[in-house]
Biopython code that builds the backbone (N, CA, C, O; Angstrom):
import numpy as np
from Bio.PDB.StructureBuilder import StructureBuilder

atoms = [
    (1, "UNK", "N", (-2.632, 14.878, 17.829)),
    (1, "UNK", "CA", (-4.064, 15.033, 17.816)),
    (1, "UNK", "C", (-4.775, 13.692, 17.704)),
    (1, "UNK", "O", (-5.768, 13.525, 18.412)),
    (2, "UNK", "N", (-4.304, 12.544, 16.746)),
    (2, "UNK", "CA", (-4.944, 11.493, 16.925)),
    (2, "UNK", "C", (-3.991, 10.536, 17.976)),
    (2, "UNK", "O", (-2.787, 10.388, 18.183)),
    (3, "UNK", "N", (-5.558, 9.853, 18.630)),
    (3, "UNK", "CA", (-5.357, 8.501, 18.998)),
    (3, "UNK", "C", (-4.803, 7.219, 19.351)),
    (3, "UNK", "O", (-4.057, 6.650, 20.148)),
    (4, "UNK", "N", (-5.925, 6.972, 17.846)),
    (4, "UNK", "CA", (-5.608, 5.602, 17.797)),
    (4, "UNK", "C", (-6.680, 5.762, 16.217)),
    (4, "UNK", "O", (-7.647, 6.522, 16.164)),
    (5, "UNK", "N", (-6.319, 5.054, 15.292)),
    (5, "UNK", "CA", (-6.980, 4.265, 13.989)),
    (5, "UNK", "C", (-7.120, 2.984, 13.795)),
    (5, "UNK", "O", (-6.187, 2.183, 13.739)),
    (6, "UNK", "N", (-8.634, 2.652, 13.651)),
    (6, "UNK", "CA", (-8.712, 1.235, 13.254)),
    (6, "UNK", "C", (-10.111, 1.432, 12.333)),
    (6, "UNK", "O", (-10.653, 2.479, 11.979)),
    (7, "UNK", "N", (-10.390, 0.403, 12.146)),
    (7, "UNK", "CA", (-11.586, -0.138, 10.698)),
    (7, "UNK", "C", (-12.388, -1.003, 11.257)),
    (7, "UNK", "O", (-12.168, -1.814, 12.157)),
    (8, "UNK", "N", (-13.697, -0.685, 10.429)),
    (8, "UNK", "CA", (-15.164, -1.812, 10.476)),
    (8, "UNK", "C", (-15.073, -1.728, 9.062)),
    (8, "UNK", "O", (-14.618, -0.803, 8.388)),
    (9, "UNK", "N", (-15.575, -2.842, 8.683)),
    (9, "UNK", "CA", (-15.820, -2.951, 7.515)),
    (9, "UNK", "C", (-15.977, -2.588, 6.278)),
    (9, "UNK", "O", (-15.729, -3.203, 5.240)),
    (10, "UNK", "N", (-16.599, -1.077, 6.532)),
    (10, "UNK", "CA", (-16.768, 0.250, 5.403)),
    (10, "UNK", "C", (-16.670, 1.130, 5.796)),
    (10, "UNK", "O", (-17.038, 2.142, 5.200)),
    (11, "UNK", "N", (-15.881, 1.158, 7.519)),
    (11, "UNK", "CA", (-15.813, 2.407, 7.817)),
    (11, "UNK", "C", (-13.965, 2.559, 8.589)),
    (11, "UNK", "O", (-13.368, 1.707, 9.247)),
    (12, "UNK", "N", (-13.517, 3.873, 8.197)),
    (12, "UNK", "CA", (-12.158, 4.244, 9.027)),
    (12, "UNK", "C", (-12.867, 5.154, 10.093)),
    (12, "UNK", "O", (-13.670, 6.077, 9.955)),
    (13, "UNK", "N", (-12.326, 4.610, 11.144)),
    (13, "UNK", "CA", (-12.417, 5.272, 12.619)),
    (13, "UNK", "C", (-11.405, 6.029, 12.810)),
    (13, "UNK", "O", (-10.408, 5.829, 12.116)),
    (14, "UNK", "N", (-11.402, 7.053, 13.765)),
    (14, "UNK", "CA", (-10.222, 7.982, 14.461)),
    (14, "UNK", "C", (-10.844, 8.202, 15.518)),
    (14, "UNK", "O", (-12.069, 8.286, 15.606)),
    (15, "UNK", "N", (-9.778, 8.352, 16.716)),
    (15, "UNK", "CA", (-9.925, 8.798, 17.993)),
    (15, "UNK", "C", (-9.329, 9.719, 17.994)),
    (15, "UNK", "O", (-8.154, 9.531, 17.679)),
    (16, "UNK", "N", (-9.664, 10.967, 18.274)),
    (16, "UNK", "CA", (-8.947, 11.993, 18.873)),
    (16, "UNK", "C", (-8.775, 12.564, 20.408)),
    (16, "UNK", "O", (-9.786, 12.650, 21.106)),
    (17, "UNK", "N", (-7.467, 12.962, 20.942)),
    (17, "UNK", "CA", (-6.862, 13.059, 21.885)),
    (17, "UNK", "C", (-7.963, 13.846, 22.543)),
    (17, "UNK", "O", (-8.034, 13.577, 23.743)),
    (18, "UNK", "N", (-8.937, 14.826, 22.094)),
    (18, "UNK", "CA", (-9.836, 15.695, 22.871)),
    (18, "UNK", "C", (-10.943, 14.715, 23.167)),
    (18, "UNK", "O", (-11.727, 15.015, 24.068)),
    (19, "UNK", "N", (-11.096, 13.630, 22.547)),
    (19, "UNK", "CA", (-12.405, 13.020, 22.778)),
    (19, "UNK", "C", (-13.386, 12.329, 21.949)),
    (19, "UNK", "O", (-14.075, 11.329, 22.151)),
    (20, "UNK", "N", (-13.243, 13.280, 20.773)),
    (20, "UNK", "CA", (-14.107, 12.917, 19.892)),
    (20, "UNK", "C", (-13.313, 11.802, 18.991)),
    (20, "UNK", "O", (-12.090, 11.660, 19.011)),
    (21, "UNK", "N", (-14.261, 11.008, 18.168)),
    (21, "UNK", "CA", (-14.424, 9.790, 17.432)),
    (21, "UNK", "C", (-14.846, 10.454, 16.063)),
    (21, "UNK", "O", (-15.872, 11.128, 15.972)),
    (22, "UNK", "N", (-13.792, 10.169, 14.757)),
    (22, "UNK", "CA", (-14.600, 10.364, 13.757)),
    (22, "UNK", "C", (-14.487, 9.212, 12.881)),
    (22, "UNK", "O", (-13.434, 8.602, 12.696)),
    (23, "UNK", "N", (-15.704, 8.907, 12.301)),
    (23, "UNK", "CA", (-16.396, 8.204, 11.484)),
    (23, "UNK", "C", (-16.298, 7.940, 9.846)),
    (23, "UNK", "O", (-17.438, 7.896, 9.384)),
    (24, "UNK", "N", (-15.495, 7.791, 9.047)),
    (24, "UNK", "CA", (-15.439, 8.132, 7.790)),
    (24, "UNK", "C", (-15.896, 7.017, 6.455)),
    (24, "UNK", "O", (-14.975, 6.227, 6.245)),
    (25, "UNK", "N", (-16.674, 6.876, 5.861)),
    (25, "UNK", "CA", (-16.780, 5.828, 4.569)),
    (25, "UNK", "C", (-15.317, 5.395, 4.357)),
    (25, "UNK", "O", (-14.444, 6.233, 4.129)),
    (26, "UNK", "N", (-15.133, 4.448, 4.413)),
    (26, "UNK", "CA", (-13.727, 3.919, 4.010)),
    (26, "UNK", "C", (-13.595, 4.066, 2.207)),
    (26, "UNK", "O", (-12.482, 4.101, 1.683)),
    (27, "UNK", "N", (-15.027, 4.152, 1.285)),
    (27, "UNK", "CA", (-14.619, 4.380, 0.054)),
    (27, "UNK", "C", (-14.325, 5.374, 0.030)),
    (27, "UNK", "O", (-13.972, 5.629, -1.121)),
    (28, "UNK", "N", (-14.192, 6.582, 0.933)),
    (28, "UNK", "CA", (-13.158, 7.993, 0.700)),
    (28, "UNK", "C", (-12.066, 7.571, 0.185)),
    (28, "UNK", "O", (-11.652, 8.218, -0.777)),
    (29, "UNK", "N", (-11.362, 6.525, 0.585)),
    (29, "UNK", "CA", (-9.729, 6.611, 0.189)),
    (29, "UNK", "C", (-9.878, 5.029, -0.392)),
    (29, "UNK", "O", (-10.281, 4.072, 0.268)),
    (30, "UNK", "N", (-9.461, 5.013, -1.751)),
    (30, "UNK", "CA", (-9.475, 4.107, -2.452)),
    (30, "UNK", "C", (-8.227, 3.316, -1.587)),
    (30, "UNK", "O", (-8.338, 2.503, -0.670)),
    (31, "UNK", "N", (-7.364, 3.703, -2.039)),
    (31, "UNK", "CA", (-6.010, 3.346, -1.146)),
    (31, "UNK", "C", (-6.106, 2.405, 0.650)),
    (31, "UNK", "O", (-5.374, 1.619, 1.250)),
    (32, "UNK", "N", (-6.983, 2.846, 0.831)),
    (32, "UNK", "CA", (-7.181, 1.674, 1.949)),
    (32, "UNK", "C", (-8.383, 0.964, 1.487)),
    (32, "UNK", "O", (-8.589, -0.139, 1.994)),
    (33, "UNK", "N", (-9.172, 1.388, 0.653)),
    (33, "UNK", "CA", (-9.978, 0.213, 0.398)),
    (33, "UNK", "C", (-9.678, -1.221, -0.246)),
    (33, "UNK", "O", (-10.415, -2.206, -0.202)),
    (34, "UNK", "N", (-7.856, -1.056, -1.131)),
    (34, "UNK", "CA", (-7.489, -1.943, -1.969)),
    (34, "UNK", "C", (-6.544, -2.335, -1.004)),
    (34, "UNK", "O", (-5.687, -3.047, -1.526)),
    (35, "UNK", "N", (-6.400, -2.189, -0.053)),
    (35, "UNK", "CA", (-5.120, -2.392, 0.880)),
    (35, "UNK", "C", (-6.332, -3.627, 1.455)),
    (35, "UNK", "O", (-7.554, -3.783, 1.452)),
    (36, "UNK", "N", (-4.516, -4.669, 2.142)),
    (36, "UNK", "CA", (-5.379, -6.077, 2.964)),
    (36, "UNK", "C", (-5.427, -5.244, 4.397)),
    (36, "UNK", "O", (-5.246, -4.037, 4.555)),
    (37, "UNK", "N", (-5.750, -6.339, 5.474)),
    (37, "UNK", "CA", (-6.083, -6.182, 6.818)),
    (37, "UNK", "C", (-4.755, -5.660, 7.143)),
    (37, "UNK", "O", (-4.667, -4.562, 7.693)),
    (38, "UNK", "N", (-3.460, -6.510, 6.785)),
    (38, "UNK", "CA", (-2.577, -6.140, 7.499)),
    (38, "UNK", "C", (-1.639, -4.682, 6.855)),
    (38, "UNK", "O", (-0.887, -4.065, 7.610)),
    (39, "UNK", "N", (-1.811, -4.302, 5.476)),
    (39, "UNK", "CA", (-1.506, -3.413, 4.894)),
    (39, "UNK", "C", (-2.104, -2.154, 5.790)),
    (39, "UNK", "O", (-1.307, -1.253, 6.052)),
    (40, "UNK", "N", (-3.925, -2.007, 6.439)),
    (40, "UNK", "CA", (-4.240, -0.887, 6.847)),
    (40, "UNK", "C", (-3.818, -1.165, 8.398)),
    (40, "UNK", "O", (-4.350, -0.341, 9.143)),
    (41, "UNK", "N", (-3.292, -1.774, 8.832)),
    (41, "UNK", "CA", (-3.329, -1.933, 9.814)),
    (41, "UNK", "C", (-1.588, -1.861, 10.355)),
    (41, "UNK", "O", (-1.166, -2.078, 11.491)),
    (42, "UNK", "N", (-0.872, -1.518, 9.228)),
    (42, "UNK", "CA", (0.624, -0.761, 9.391)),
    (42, "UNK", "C", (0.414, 0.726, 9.267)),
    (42, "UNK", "O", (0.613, 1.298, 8.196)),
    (43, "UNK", "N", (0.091, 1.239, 10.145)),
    (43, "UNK", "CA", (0.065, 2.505, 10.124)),
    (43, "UNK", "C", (1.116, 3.130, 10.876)),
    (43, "UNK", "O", (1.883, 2.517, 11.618)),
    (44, "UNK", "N", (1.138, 4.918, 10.568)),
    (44, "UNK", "CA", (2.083, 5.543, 12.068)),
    (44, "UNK", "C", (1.382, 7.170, 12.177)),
    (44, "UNK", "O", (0.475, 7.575, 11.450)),
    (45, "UNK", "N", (1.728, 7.573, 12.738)),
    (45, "UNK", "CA", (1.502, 9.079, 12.719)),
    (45, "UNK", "C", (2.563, 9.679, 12.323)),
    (45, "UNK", "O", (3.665, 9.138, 12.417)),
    (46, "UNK", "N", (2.387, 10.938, 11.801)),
    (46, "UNK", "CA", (3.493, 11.804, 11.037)),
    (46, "UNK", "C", (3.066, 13.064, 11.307)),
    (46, "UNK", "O", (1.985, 13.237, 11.870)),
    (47, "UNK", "N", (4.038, 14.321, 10.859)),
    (47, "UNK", "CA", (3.907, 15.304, 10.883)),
    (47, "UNK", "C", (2.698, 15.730, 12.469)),
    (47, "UNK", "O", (1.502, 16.017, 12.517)),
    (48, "UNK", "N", (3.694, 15.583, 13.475)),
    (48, "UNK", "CA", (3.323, 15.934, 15.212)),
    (48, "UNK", "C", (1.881, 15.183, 14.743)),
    (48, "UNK", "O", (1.197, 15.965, 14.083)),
    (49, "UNK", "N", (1.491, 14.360, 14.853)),
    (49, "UNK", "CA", (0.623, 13.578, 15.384)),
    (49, "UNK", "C", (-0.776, 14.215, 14.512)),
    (49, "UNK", "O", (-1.902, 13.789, 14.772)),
    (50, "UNK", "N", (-0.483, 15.542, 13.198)),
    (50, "UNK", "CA", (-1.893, 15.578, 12.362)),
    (50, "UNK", "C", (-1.965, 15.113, 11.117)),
    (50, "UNK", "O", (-2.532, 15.705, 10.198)),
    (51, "UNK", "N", (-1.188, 13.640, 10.999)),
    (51, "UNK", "CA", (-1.757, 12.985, 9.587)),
    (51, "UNK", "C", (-1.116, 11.520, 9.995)),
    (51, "UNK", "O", (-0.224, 11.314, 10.818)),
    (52, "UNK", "N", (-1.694, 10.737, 9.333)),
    (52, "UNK", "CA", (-1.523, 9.479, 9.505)),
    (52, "UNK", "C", (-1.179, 8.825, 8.127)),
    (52, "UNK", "O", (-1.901, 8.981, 7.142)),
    (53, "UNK", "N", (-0.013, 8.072, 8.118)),
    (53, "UNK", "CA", (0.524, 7.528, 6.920)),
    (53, "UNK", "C", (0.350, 5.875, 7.112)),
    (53, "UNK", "O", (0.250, 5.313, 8.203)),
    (54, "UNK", "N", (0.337, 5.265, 5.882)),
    (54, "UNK", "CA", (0.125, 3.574, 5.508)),
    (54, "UNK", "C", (1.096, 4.129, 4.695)),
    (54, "UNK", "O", (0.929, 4.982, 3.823)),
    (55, "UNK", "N", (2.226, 3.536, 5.072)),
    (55, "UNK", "CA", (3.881, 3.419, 4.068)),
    (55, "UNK", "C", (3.746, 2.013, 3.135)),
    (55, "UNK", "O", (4.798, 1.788, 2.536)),
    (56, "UNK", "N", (2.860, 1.185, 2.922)),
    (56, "UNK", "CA", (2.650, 0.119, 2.287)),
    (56, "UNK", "C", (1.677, 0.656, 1.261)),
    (56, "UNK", "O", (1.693, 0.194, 0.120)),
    (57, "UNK", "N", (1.091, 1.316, 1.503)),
    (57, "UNK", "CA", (-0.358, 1.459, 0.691)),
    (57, "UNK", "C", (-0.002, 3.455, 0.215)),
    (57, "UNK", "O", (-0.918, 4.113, -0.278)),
    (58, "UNK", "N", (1.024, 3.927, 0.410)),
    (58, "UNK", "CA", (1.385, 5.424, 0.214)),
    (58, "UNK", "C", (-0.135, 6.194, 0.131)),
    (58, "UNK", "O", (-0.830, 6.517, -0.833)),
    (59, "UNK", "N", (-0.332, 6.346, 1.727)),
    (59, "UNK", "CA", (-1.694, 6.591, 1.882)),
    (59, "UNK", "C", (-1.198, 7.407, 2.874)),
    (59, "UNK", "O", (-0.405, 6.829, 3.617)),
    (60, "UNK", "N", (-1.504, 9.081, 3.238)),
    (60, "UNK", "CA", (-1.658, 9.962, 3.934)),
    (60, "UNK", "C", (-3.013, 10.350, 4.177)),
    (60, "UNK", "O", (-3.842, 10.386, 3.267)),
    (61, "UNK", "N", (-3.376, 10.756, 5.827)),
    (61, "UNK", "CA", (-4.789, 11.649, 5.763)),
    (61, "UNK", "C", (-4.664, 12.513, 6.821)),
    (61, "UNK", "O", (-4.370, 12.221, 7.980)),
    (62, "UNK", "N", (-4.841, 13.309, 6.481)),
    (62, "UNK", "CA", (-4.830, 14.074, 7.230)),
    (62, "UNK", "C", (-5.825, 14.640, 8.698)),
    (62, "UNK", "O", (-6.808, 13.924, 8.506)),
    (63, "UNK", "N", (-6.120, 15.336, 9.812)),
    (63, "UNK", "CA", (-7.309, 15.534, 10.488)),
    (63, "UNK", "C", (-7.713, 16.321, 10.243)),
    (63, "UNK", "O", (-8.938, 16.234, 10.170)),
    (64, "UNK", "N", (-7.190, 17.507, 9.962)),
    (64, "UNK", "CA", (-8.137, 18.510, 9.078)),
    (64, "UNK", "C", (-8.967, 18.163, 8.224)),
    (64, "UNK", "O", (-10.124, 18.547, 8.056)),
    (65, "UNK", "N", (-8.083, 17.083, 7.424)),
    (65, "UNK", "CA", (-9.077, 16.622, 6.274)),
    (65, "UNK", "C", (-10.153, 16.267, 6.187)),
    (65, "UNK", "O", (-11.027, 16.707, 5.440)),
    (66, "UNK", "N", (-10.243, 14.995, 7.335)),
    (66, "UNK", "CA", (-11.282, 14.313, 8.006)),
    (66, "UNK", "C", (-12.274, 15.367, 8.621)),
    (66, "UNK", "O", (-13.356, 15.485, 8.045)),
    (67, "UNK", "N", (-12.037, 16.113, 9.679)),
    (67, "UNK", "CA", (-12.487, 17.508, 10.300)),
    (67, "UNK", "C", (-13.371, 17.900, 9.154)),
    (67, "UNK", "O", (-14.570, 18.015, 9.404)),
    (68, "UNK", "N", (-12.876, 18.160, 7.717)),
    (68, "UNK", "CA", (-13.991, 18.724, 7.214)),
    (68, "UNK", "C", (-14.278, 18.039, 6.069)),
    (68, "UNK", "O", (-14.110, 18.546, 4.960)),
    (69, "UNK", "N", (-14.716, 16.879, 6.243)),
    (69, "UNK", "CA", (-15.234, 15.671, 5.818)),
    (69, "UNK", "C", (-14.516, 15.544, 3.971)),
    (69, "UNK", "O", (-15.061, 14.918, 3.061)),
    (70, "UNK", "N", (-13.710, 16.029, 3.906)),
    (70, "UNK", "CA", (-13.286, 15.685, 2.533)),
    (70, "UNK", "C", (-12.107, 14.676, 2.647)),
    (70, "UNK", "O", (-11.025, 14.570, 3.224)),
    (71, "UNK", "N", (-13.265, 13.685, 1.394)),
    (71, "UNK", "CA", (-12.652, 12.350, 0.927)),
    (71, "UNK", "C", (-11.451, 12.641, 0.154)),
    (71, "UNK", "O", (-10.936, 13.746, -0.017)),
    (72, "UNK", "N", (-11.212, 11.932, -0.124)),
    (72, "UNK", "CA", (-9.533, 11.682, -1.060)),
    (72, "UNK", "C", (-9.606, 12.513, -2.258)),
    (72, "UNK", "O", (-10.691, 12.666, -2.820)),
    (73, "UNK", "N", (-8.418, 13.126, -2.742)),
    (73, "UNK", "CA", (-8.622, 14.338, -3.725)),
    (73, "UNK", "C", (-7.942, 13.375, -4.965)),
    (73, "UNK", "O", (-7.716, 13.844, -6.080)),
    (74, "UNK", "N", (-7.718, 12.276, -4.679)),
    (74, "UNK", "CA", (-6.282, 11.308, -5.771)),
    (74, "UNK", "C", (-7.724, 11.048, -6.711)),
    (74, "UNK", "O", (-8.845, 10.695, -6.344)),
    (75, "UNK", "N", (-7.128, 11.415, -8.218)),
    (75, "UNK", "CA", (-8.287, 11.103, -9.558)),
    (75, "UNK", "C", (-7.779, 9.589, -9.816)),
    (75, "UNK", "O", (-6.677, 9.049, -9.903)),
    (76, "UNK", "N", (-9.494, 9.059, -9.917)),
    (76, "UNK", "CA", (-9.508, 7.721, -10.330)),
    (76, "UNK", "C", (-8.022, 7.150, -11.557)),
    (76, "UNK", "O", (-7.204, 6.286, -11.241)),
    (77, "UNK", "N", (-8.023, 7.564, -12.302)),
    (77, "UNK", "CA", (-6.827, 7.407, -12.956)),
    (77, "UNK", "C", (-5.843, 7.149, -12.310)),
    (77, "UNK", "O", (-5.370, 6.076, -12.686)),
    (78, "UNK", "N", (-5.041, 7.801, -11.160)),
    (78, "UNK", "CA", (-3.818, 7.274, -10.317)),
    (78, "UNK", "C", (-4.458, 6.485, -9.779)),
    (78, "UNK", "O", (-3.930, 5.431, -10.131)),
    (79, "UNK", "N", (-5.316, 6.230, -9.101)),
    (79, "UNK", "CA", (-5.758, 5.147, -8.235)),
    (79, "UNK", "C", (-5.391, 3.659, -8.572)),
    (79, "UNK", "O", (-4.995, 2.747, -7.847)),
    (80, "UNK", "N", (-5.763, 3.746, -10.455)),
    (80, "UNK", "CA", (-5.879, 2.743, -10.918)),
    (80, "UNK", "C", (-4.756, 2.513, -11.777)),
    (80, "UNK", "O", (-4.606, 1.417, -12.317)),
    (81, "UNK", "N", (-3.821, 3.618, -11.975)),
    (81, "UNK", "CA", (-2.200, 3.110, -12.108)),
    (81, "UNK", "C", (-1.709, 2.814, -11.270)),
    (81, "UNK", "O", (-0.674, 2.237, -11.604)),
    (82, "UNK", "N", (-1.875, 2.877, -9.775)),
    (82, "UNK", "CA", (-1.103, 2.494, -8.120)),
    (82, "UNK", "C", (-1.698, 1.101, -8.104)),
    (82, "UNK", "O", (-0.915, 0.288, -7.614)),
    (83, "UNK", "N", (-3.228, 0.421, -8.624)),
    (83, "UNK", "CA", (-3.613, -0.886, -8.397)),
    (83, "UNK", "C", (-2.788, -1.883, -9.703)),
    (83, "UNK", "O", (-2.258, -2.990, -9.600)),
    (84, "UNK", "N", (-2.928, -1.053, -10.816)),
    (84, "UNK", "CA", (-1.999, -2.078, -11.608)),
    (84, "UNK", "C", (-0.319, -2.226, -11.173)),
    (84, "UNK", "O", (0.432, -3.201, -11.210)),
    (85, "UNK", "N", (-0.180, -1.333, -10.908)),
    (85, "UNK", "CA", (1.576, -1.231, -10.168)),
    (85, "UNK", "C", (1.993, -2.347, -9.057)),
    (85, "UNK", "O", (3.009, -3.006, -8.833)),
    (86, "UNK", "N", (0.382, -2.200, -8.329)),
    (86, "UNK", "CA", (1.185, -3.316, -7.307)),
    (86, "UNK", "C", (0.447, -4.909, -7.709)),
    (86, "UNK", "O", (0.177, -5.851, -6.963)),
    (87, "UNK", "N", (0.332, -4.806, -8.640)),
    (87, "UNK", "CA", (-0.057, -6.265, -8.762)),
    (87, "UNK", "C", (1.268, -7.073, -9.995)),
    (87, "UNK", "O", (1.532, -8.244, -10.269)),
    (88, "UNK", "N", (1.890, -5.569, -10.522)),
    (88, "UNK", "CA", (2.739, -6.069, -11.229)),
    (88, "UNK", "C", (4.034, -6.380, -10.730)),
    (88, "UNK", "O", (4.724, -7.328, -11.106)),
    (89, "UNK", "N", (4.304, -5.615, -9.944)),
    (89, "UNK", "CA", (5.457, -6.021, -8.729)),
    (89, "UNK", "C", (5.448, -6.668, -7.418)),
    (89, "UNK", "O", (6.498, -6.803, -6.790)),
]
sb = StructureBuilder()
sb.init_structure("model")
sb.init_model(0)
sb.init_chain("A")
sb.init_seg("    ")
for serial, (resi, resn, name, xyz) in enumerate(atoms, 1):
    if name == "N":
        sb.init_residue(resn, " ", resi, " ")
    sb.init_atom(name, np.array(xyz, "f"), 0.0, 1.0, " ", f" {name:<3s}", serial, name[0])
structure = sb.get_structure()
């Protein structure tokens, strides 16, 4: 179903295979917001082509998800045990 994924500045893009382009706040997903250029930019598709994984940044999203505009369900708390984790290793 998707594309292709790439980023502007505060925003994650998706292309989808039918046509449409979706648009998302990149602060939906903390996880790519703390990720570098080249961290969001290792991506792959998974599960037949409806979710997209960052294996650096253990970041899944799904198109459904996106489809119905819900941001990241991960509570600030993990967010911010996954940012101390990787700064300690």
């Amino acid at each position: 179903m998707y594309l292709d994924v790439r980023f502007e500045p505060d925003t994650l893009i998706v292309a989808l295979e039918d046509g449409r382009t979706l648009s998302v706040p990149l602060a939906w997903f903390p996880r790519l917001v703390h990720g570098s250029l080249e961290e969001r930019a290792h991506w792959r598709f998974i599960d037949d082509g409806t979710d997209v994984h960052w294996p650096d940044l253990h970041e899944d999203i799904s198109i459904q998800g996106l489809l119905e505009g819900k941001p990241s369900a991960e509570h600030e708390e993990s967010v911010q045990t996954w940012i101390v984790g990787r700064w300690a290793g």
